[in-house]
VEXDREN-2710 file (C-alpha; in Angstrom, 1 decimal):
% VEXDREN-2710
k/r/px/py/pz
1/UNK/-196.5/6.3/-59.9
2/UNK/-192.8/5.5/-59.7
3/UNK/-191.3/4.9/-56.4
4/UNK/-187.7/6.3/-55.8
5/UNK/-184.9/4.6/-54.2
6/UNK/-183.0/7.2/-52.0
7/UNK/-181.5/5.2/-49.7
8/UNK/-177.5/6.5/-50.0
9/UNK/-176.4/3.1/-51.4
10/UNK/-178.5/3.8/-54.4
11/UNK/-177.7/7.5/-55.4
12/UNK/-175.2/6.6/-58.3
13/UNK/-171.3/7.4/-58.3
14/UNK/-170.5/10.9/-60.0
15/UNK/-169.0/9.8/-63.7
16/UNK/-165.6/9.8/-63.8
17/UNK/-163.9/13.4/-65.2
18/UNK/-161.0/12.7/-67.1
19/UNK/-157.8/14.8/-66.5
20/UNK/-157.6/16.1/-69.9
21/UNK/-161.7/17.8/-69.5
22/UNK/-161.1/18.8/-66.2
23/UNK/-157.8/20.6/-67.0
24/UNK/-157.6/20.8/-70.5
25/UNK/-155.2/20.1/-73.3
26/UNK/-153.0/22.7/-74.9
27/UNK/-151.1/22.8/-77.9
28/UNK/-147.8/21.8/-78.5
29/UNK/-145.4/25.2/-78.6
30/UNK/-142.6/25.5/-80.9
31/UNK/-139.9/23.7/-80.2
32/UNK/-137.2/25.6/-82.0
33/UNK/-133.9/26.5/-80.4
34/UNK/-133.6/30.6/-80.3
35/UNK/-131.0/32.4/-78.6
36/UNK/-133.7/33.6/-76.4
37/UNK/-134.1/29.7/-75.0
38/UNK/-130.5/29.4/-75.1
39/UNK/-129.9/32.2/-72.6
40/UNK/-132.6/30.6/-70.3
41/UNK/-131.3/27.3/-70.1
42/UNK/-128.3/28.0/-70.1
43/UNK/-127.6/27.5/-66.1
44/UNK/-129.0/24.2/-66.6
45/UNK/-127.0/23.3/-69.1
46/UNK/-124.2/23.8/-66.7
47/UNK/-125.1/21.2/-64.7
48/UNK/-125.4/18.4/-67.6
49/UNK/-122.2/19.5/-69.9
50/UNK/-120.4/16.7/-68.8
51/UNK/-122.9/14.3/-70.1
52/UNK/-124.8/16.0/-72.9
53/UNK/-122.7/17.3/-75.5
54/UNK/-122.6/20.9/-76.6
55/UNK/-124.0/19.8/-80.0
56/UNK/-127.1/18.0/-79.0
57/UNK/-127.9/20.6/-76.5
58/UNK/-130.5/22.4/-79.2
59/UNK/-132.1/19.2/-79.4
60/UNK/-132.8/19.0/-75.4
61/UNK/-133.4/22.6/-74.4
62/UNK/-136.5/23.5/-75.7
63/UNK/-138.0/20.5/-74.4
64/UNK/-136.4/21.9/-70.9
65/UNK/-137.7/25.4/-71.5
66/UNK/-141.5/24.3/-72.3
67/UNK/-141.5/22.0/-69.5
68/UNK/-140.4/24.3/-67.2
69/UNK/-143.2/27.0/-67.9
70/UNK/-145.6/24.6/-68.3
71/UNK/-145.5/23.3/-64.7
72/UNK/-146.2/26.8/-63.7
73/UNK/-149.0/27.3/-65.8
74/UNK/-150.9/23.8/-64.9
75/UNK/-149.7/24.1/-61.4
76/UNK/-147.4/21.0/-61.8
77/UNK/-144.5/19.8/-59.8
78/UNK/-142.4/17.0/-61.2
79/UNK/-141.4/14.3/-58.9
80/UNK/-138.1/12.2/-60.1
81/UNK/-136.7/9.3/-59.3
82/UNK/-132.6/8.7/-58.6
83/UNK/-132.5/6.7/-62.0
84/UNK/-134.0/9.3/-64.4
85/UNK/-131.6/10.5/-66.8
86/UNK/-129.2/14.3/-65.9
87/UNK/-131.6/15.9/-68.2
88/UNK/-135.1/15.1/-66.1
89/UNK/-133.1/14.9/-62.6
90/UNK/-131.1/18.1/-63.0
91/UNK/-133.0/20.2/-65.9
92/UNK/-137.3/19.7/-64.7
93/UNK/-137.2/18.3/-61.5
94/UNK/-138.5/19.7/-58.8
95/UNK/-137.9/16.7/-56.2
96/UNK/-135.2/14.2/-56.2
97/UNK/-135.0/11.1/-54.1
98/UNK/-135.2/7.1/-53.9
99/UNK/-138.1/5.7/-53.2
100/UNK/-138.9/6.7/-49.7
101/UNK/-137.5/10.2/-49.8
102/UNK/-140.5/10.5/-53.4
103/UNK/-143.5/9.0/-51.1
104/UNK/-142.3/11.5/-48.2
105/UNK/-142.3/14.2/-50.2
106/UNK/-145.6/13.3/-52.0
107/UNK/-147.5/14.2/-48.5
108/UNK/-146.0/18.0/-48.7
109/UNK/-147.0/18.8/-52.2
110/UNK/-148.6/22.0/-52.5
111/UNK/-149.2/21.5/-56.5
112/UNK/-152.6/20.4/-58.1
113/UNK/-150.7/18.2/-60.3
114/UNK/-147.8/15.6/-59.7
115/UNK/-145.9/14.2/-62.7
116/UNK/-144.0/11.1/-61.8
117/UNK/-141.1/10.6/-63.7
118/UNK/-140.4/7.4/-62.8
119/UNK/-142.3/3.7/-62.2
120/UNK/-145.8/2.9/-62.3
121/UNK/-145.7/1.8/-58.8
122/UNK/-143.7/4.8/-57.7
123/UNK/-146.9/7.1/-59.1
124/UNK/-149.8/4.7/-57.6
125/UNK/-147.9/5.5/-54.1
126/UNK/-147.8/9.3/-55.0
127/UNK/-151.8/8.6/-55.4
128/UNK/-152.4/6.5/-52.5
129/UNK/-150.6/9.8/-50.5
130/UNK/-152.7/12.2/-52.3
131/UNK/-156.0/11.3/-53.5
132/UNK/-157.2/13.9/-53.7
133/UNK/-154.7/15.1/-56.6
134/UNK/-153.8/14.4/-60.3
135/UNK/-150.9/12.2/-60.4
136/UNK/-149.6/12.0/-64.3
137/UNK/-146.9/9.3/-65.3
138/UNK/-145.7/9.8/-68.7
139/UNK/-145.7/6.4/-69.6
140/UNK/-148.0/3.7/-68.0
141/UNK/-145.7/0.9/-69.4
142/UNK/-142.7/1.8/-67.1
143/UNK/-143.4/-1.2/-65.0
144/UNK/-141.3/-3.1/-62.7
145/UNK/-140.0/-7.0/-62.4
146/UNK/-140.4/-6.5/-58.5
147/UNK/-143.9/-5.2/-58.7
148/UNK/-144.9/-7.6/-62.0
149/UNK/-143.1/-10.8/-59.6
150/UNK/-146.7/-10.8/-57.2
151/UNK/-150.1/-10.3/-57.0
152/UNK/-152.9/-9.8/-54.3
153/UNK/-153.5/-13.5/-54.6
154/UNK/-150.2/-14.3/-54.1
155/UNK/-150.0/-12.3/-50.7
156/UNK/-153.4/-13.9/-49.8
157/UNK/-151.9/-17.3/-50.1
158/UNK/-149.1/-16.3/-48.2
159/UNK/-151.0/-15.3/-45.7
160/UNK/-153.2/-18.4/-45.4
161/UNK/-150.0/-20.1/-45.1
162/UNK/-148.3/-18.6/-42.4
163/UNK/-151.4/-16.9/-40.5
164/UNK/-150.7/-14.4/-37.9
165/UNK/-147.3/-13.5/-39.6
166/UNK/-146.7/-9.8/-39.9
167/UNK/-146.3/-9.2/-43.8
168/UNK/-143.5/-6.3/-44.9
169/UNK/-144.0/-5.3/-48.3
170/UNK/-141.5/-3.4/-50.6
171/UNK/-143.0/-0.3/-51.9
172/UNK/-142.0/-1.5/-55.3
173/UNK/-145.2/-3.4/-55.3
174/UNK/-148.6/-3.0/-56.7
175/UNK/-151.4/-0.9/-54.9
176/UNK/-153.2/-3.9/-54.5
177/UNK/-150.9/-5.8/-52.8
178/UNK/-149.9/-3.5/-50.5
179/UNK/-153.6/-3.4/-49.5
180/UNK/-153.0/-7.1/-48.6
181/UNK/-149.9/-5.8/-46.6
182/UNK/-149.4/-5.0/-42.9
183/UNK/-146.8/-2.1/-43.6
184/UNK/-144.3/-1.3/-46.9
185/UNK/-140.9/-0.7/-46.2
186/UNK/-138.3/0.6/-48.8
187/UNK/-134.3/-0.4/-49.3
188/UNK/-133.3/2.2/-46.6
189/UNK/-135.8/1.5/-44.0
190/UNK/-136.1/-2.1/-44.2
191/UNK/-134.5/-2.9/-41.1
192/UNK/-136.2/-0.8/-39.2
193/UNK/-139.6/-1.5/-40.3
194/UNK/-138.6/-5.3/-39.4
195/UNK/-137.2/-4.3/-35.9
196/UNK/-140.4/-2.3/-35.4
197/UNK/-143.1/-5.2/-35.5
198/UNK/-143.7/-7.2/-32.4
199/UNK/-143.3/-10.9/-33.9
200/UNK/-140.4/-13.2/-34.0
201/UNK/-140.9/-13.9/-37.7
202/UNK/-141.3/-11.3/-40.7
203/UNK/-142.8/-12.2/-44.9
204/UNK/-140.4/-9.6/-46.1
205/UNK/-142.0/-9.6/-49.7
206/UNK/-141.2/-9.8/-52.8
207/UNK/-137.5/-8.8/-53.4
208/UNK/-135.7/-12.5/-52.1
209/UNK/-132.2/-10.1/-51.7
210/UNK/-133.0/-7.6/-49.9
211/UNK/-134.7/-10.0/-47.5
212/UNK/-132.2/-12.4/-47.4
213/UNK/-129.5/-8.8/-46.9
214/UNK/-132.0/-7.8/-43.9
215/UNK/-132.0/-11.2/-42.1
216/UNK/-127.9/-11.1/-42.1
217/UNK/-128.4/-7.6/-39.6
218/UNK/-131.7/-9.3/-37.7
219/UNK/-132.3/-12.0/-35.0
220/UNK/-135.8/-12.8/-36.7
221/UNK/-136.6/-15.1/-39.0
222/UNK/-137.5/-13.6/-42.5
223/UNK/-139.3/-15.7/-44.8
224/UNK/-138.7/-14.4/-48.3
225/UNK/-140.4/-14.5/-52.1
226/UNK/-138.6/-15.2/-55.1
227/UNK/-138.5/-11.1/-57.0
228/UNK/-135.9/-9.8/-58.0
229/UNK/-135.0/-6.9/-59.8
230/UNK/-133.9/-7.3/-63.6
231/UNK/-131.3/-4.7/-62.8
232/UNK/-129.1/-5.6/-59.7
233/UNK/-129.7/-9.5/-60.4
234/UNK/-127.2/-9.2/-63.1
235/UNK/-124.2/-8.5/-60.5
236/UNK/-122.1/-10.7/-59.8
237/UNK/-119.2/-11.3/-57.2
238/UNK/-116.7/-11.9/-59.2
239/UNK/-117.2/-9.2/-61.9
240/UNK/-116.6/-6.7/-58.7
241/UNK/-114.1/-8.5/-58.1
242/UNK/-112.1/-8.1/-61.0
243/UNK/-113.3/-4.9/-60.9
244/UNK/-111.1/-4.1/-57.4
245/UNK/-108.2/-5.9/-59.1
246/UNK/-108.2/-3.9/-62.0
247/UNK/-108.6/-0.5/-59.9
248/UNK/-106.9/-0.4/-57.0
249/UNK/-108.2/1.2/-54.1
250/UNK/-112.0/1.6/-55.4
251/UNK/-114.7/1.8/-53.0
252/UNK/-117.3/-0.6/-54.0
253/UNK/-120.8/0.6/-53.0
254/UNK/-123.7/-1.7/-53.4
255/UNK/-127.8/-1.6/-53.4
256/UNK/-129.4/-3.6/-51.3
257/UNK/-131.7/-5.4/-54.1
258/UNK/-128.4/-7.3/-55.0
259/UNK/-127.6/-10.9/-54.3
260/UNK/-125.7/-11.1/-50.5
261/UNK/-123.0/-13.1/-52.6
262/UNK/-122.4/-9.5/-54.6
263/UNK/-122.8/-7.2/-51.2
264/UNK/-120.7/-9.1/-49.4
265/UNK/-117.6/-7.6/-51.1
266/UNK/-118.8/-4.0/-51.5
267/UNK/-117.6/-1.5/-48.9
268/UNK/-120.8/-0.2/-47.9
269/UNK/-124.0/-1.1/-49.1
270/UNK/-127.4/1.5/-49.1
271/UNK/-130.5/2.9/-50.9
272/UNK/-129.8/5.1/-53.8
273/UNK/-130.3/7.7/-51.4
274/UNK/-127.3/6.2/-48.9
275/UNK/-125.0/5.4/-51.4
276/UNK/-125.5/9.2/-53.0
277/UNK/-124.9/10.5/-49.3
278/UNK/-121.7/8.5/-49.1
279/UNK/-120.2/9.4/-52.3
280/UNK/-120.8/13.0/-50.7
281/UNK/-119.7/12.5/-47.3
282/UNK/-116.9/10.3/-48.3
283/UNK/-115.5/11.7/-51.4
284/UNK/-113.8/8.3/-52.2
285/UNK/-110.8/9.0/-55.3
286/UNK/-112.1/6.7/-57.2
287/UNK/-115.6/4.3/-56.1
288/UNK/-118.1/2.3/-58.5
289/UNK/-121.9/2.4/-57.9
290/UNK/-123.3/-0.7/-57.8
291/UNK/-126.7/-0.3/-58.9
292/UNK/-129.0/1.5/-62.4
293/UNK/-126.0/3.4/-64.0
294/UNK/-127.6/7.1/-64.5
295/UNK/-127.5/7.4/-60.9
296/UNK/-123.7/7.6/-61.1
297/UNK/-123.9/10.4/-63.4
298/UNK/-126.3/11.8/-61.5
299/UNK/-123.9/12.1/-58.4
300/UNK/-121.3/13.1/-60.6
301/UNK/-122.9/16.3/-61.9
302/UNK/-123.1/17.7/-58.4
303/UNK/-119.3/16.1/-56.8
304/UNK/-115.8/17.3/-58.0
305/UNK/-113.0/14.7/-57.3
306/UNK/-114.7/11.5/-57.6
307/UNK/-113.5/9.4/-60.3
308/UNK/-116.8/7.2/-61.2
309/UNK/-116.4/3.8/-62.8
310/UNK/-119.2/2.8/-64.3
311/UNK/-120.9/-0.4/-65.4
312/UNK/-123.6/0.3/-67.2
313/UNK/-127.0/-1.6/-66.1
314/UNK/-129.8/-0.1/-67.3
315/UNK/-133.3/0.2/-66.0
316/UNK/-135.6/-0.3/-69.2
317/UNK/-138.5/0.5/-67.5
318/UNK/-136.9/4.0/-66.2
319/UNK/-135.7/5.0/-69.6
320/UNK/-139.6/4.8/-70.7
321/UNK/-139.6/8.4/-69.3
322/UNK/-138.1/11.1/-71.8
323/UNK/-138.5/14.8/-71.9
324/UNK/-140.6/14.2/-74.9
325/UNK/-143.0/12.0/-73.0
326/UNK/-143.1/14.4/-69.9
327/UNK/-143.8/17.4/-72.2
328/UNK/-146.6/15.8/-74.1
329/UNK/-148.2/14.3/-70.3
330/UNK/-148.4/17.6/-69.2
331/UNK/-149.9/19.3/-72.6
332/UNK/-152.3/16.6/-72.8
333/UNK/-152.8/15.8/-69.0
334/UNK/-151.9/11.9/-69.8
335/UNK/-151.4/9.2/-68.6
336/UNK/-153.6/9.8/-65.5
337/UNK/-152.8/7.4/-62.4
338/UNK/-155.9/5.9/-60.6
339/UNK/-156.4/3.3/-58.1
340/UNK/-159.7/1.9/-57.0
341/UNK/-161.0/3.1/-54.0
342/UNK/-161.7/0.4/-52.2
343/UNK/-157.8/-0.9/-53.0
344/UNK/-156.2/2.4/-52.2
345/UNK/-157.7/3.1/-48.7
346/UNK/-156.0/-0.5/-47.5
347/UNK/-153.0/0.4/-49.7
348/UNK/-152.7/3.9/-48.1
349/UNK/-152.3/2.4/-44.5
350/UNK/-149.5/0.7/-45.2
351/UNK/-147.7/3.2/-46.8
352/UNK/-149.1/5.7/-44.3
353/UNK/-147.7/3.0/-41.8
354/UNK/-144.0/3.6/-43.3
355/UNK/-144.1/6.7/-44.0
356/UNK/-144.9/8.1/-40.2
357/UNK/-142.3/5.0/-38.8
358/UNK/-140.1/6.7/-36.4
359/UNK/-136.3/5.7/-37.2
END
């Protein structure tokens, strides 16, 4: 006779359902360019004529037109980071934002699907916030020097080292270390997320310039880690200097993940999502963004009488994420974003923590 263990520890997990069974795959349409899809896309086109030339227009709009009526049919919204390129932020999109505005707006999605157009770390957040739903990236090799500067282990150390320290995490982290993390914080609500803990000293982790940016606007002492992102590390001073020189009257506006040296002469400094709300606000004649150059064009598609100089930093791990790619993640339901559910519960609080932060 066998005895049966059915105590609830015992009773094994479900096996894991991949995306592509539990949703399907579907072949890729026809991608030819008809009059019919040239009608359709047309208002979309609109908005990107100033950065897509008429002749390659064929080549982008049926990629526009399948992803469009596929997100409908799989029950899909697209999520988009400022970075991506006109033709994912103004043609598929269906939410726009930095970092914090995406993780927001990841808690008020309706859609059984979520398709990340933008860093790995930016999905594994959208998943944290809803685990309940299928978070696609369309490629799992858009990483991040921020996330790739630190580990759990490296947060645990830190930790041992200055014990009872409150640690603030940038989202642009891992999932599992911002399970190591008391709350995340992002470029636009650093400061407050600082000013909100009850401890004369902050680990502001990993991005060493935005720390060292917040401790210039803060009484407490921030103890910083040496990341830095590949993008805004490149600025200098003096090449924004010469920049003013050469254009007189240029507003300079600067990201926060930039060295204090290079912030220091920009007239204002913000998250993508700031610095896009200036531009608007502002409507400087001529100003130079100081951060990954598709958000200039970006802006640009949507403000008349803004004269956009552009030095042209790319992100490489952004540009991973093409139409192509986004079409064939959502035909195929790849690549599927999972965290470990022991990691993502302690993640989730400190995003959860940020997220609900009154400012």
């Amino acid at each position: 006779m066998t005895n049966l263990d059915l105590r609830a520890d015992a009773v094994p997990a479900p096996a894991f359902v991949s995306a592509a069974a539990r949703f399907g795959v579907i072949e890729k349409p026809d991608l030819a360019y008809t009059p019919a899809i040239a009608r359709e896309t047309a208002h979309l086109y609109e908005k990107v004529k100033d950065f897509i030339p008429a002749i390659e227009w064929p080549a982008y709009a049926p990629y526009v037109h399948a992803i469009n009526r596929l997100k409908k049919e799989r029950n899909a919204v697209i999520l988009a980071h400022n970075y991506q390129t006109p033709d994912i932020f103004h043609c598929v999109a269906d939410i726009v934002g930095d970092s914090l505005q995406l993780a927001r707006d990841a808690t008020k999605v309706d859609a059984e699907i979520i398709v990340q157009c933008g860093v790995h770390f930016m999905a594994e957040t959208s998943k944290l916030l809803n685990p309940e739903k299928t978070v696609l990236i369309p490629d799992a090799k858009a990483g991040c020097s921020l996330s790739e500067s630190i580990t759990g282990a490296d947060v645990r150390l830190l930790k041992e080292r200055y014990p009872g320290v409150p640690v603030v995490t940038y989202v642009n982290t891992s999932a599992e270390v911002k399970a190591e993390t008391d709350i995340c914080c992002t470029s636009s609500n650093v400061l407050a997320v600082v000013e909100s803990l009850a401890s004369d000293t902050v680990l502001c982790i990993p991005d060493e310039y935005l720390a060292m940016n917040v401790a210039r606007q803060t009484n407490k002492k921030i103890l910083t880690w040496k990341g830095h992102c590949e993008v805004h590390e490149r600025f200098t001073a003096a090449e924004l200097l010469a920049y003013k020189e050469a254009n007189p009257g240029i507003e300079i506006i600067g990201h926060p993940e930039c060295h204090p040296d290079v912030i220091a002469v920009c007239d204002f400094s913000g998250s993508t999502s700031g610095m896009i709300n200036y531009v608007k606000d502002k409507q400087p004649p001529k100003v130079l963004l100081v951060t990954e150059c598709s958000m200039a064009s970006n802006i640009q598609a949507e403000v008349e009488g803004v004269d956009f100089i552009k030095p042209c930093n790319l992100c490489p791990h952004m540009k991973r994420i093409t139409l192509p790619k986004i079409l064939d993640s959502l035909l195929t339901m790849t690549e599927e974003v999972l965290v470990d559910p022991v990691i993502a519960g302690r993640a989730r609080l400190a995003v959860e923590r940020m997220v609900n932060l009154k400012q």
